[in-house]
Structures are given as C-alpha cells and as structure tokens.
C-alpha positions in Angstrom: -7.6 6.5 -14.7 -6.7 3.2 -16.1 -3.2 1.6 -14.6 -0.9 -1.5 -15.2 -2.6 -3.3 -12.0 -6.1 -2.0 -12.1 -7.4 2.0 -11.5 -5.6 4.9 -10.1 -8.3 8.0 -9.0 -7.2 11.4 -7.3 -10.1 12.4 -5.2 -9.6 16.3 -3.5 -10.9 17.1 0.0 -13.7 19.2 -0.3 -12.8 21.4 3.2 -9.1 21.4 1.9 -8.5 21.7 -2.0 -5.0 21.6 -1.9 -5.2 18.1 0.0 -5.7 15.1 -2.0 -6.0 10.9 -2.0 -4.6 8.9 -3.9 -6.8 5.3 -4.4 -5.4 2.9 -6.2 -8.0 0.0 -7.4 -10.7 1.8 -4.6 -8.3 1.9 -1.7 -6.8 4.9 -0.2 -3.2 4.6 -0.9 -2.0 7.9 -0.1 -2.9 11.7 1.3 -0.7 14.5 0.2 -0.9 18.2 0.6 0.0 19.6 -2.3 1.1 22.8 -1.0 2.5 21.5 1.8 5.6 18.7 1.1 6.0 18.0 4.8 2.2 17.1 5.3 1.4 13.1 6.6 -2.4 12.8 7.2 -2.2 8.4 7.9 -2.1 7.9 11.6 0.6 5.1 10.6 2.9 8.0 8.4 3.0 10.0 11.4 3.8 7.2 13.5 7.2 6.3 11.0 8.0 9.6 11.0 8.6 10.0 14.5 11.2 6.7 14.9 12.7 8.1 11.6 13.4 11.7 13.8 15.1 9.5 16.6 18.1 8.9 13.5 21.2 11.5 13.8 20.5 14.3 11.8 21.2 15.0 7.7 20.4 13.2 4.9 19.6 9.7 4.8 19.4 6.7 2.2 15.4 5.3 2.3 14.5 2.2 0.8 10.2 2.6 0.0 8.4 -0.8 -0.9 5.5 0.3 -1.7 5.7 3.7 -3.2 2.1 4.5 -4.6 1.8 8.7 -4.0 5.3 8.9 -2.7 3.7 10.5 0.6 6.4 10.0 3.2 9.2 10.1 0.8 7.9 13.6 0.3 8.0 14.3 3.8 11.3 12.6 4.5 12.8 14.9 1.9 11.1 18.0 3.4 12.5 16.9 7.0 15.9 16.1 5.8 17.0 18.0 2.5 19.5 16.3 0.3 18.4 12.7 1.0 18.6 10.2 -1.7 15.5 7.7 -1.8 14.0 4.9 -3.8 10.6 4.1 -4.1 9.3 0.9 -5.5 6.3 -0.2 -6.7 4.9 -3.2 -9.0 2.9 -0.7 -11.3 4.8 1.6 -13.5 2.1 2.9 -15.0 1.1 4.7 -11.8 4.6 5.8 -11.1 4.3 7.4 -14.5 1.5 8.8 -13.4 2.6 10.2 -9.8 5.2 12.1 -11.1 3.0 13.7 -13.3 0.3 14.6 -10.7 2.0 15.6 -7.5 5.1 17.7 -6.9 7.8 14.6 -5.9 11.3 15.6 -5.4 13.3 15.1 -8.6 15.9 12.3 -9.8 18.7 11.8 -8.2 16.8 12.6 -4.6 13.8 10.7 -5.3 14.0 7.4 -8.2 11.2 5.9 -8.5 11.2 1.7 -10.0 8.7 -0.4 -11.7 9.8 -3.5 -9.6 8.6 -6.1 -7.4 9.5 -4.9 -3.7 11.0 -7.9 -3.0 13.0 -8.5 -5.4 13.7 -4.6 -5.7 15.1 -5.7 -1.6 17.1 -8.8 -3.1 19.2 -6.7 -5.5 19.9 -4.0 -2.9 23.8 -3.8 -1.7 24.7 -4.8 1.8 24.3 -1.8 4.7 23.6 0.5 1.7 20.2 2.4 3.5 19.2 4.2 6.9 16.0 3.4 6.4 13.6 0.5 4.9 9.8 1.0 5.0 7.9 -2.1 3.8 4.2 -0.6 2.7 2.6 -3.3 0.6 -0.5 -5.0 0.3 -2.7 -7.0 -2.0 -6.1 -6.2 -0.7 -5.7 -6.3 2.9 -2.6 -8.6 3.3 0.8 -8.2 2.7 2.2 -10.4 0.1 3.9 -13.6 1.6 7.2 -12.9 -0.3 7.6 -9.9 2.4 6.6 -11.2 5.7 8.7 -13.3 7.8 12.1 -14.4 8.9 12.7 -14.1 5.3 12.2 -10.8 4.7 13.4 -9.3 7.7 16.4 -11.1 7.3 17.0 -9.3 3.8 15.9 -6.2 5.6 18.5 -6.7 8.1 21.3 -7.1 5.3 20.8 -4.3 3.4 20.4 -1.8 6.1 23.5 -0.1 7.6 24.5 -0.9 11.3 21.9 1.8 13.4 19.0 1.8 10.1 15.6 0.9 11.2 13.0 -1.3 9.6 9.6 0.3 9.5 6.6 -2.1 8.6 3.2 -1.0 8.1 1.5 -4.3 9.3 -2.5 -4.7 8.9 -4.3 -6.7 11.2 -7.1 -7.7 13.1 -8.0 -9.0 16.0 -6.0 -11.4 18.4 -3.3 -9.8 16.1 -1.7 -12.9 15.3 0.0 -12.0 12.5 1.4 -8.8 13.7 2.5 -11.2 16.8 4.5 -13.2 14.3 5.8 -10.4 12.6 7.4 -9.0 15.8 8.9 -12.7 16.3 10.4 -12.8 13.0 12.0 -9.0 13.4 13.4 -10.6 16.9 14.8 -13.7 15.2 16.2 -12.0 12.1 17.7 -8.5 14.1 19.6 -10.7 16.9 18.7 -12.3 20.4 19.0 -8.9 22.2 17.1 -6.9 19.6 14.1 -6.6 22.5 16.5 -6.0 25.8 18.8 -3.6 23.6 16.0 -1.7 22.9 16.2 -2.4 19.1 12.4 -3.8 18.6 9.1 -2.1 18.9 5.4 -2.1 17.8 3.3 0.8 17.8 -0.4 1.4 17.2 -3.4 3.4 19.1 -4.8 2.1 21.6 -7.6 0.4 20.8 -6.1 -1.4 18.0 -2.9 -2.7 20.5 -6.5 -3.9 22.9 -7.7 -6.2 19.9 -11.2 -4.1 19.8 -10.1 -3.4 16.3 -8.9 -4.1 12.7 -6.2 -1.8 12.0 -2.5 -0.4 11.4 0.5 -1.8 13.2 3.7 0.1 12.8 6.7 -2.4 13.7 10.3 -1.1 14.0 13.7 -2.9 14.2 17.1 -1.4 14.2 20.0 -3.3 12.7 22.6 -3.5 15.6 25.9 -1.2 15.9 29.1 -3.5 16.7 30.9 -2.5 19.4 34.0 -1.2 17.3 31.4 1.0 15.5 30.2 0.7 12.2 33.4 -0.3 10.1 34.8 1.8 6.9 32.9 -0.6 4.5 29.6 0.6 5.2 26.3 2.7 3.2 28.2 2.3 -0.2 26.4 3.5 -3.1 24.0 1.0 -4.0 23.3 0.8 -7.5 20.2 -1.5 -7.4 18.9 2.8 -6.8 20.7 4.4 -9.9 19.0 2.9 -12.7 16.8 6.5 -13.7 16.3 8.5 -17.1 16.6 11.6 -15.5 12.8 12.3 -15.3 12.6 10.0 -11.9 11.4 7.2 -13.0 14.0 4.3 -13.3 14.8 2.7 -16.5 18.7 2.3 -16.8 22.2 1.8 -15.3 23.7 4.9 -13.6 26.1 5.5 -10.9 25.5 7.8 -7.7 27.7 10.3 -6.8 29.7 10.6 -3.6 27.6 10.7 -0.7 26.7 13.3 1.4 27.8 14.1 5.4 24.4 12.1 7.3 24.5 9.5 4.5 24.8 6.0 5.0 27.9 5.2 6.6 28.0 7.9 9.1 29.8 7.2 12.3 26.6 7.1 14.5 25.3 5.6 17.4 22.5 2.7 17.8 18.7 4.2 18.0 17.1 3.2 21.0 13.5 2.8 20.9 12.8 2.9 24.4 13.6 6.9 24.5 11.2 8.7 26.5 11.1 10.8 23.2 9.9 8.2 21.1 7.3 7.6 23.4 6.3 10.9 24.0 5.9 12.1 20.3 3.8 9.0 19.6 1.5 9.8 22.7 1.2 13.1 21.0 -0.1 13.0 17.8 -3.4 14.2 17.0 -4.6 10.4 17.0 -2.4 9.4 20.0 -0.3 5.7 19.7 1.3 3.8 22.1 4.8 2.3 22.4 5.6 -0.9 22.8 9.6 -1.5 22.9 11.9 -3.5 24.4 11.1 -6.0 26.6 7.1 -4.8 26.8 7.6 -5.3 22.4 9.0 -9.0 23.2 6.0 -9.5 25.7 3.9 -8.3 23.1 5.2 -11.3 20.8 4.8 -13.6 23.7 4.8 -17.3 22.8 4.0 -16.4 19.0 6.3 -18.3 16.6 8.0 -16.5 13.7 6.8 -16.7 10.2 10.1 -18.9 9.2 9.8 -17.7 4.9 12.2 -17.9 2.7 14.0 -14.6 1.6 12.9 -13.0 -1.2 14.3 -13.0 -4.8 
C-alpha cells in the first residue's frame, strides 16, 4: 500500500491469524494482536512495559515518537484504562491508514499527529507527560535531531517530576552509540541520575556482551524535588489536542480536566534499581538484563555525551 514516505504492508501470521505486522518501507514496525489489545510481541515493547508498571497506578499522559501501528499505546491503554496519549509520526498517510486497519483506542484517549517527533517534543508544555517513548529510525539509525544532550534535555522538560524516558536505541557492537546515549541521559537528567537510581539500560544478554546487533531499551526518570512535585505540574498540554474527532490530529482543541493518576499526581520518584524491575525483565519469555544505577553509569564508562542541539 502506497504511503507519504514510501510502502506500508500488513502481513498476518500464518500459526496465528489474528496476529499481524505492520512493515513500513520492508521493515517490521509493529506486531499487534488483533484480538488481543494487551498483546506486545518486540522483545524491546515488553521490556518498556515493565519500567512503565514500576509508575503509581491509573491513567497516565504518554508522549509516542514514533507511532507506526500504535502497538504499545494499545497496550498502555489496555493496562491503564482512561489514559490520554499521543502518537507521532512523520507519515500521515499511514496514520490514516492505522486507524483504519487495527482497532486503536479512540480520540481523546489516543490522537494520533502527522508531525516530526522532534518538533512534535519542542511544542509539548513543560512536565505535561508520565511518560515519553522515543521509537524512531531512518533505516537503522535514529535521526540526529533525537539523540543527544539535546534531546534528552527536551525530554527532561516536558516530562513531569517522577515520568520516565524510554528509548528504543539500535546498535551494534562495541555499542558506542548506545554508550553515548546513556551519557547524554546522565548529563541531561542530573549528576545523581545513576546513584539515585534514576538511569538504566536494558537489553538480553548477548546484545549487553557486544556478540550482537540489536535493541537497547534506555530509561531515565526526571527527578522528584524534595518538597514534592509542586501544584504547577502535568497541565494539559495542548501541543496533544489538535484532533477531528476521528483520531487523527488536524486542529486546535482543548482537553478536559484530568483524571486521578494523571500527570500531576502527588507521587513518588521510580527507582530503577527495584528488585521488581529486575525480576520482570529476567522473566520474559526472551529474558533481558538490567543495568541501573551505578552498574548503568559503568556501563557509560568513559563514553562522552552526544552534546546536540535541542530539537525544534
């Protein structure tokens, strides 16, 4: 099927009809069950999906760059009912297109935006989302607008105090660039983001033992002052409420008031040392290991951040 950026194909599993891929241009881009919202077949999905269970519980205000098939938006609204989400992606052809083929949760709990991601992140409001997932690529890098000190410091800005940054973060062996990645998250989240427990990267085994090319999931968690969060936090953002009602954003609108779990809840700080967060990642069906804290700084060892300018 022709798209804005190239071709979009939905190819069913032959053992599992109600299963199906989403490539975009020849890549797989996305696995959804179609009977089955909660469903995450990408080792890396599964591995967001269990920092994003470590968050209080309710709804919660997600930030997708990247949105293709809408997979873990899907699942985030199946896990937490109620939560309001935006998805992004450069193509609106294929947004058309998803909302069409798979059964997405409906405007106001899912908008989805013909953007670019970074400047979709630019125009966001200060501590306005739990939650930002950066899931971009052009071939098998992510763009240079969205790596860096840049980026993460945008990240950083728009996310409320206790949200977490989730990266999906290609690479291949010595994993230099997922190296510098975890530098920039350190530089841009604080000096104590490692030894508070506020950094991690996660991936199996023998990706993390540079035999292979593969996914990196990288976390950060925007610190909680000490005299809590402050009134002025998770405001509406309306960079989110530009929709024509079918999901797919075209013009101005306003959110309504939020709901108790929202952004702005008067919750603690995530720490991504728990033995929980460990012990869910070990236990997948393609078992991951942790890295946080101080063994997620050693990881970034002497690497130097990708200094970048923020996006725009």
């Amino acid at each position: 099927m022709p798209i804005s950026t190239g071709t979009a194909e939905v190819v069913r599993d032959p053992d599992f009809p109600q299963r199906v891929t989403l490539h975009v241009n020849g890549v797989p881009s996305s696995s959804l069950d179609l009977a089955d919202p909660g469903f995450l077949d990408f080792e890396y999905m599964q591995q967001m999906a269990a920092f994003v269970a470590l968050l209080p519980p309710g709804p919660l205000r997600v930030l997708h760059l990247g949105a293709a098939g809408s997979a873990f938006a899907r699942h985030v609204e199946h896990e937490r009912p109620g939560s309001r989400q935006l998805g992004v992606d450069l193509d609106p052809r294929l947004l058309e297109l998803v909302r069409e083929w798979f059964a997405l949760p409906r405007s106001p709990l899912l908008r989805l935006r013909a953007d670019d991601a970074g400047r979709a992140l630019a125009s966001a409001r200060d501590a306005s989302y739990d939650v930002v997932v950066r899931d971009v690529f052009a071939g098998d890098r992510t763009p240079a607008h969205l790596v860096g000190t840049g980026f993460a410091a945008e990240a950083h800005r728009v996310l409320r105090p206790g949200g977490i940054l989730l990266v999906n973060c290609a690479d291949r062996p010595p994993l230099t660039t997922a190296r510098r990645e975890v530098a920039s998250l350190a530089e841009a989240f604080g000096p104590g983001a490692a030894a508070q427990g506020r950094l991690a990267a996660v991936a199996e085994p023998a990706i993390l033992k540079g035999r292979r090319y593969g996914n990196l999931v990288l976390a950060a968690v925007r610190e909680v002052p000490e005299d809590g969060p402050g009134d002025d936090v998770g405001g509406a953002d309306p960079g989110d409420a530009r929709d024509d009602g079918s999901g797919t954003t075209q013009e101005a609108a306003q959110d309504g008031p939020q709901t108790p779990g929202q952004a702005g809840s008067d919750v603690g700080q995530p720490d991504l040392r728990d033995a929980r967060l460990g012990r869910a990642l070990r236990t997948l069906a393609v078992p991951a290991t942790l890295l946080a804290g101080d063994d997620a700084a050693a990881f970034a060892g002497t690497a130097a951040p990708l200094e970048t300018a923020a996006p725009a």
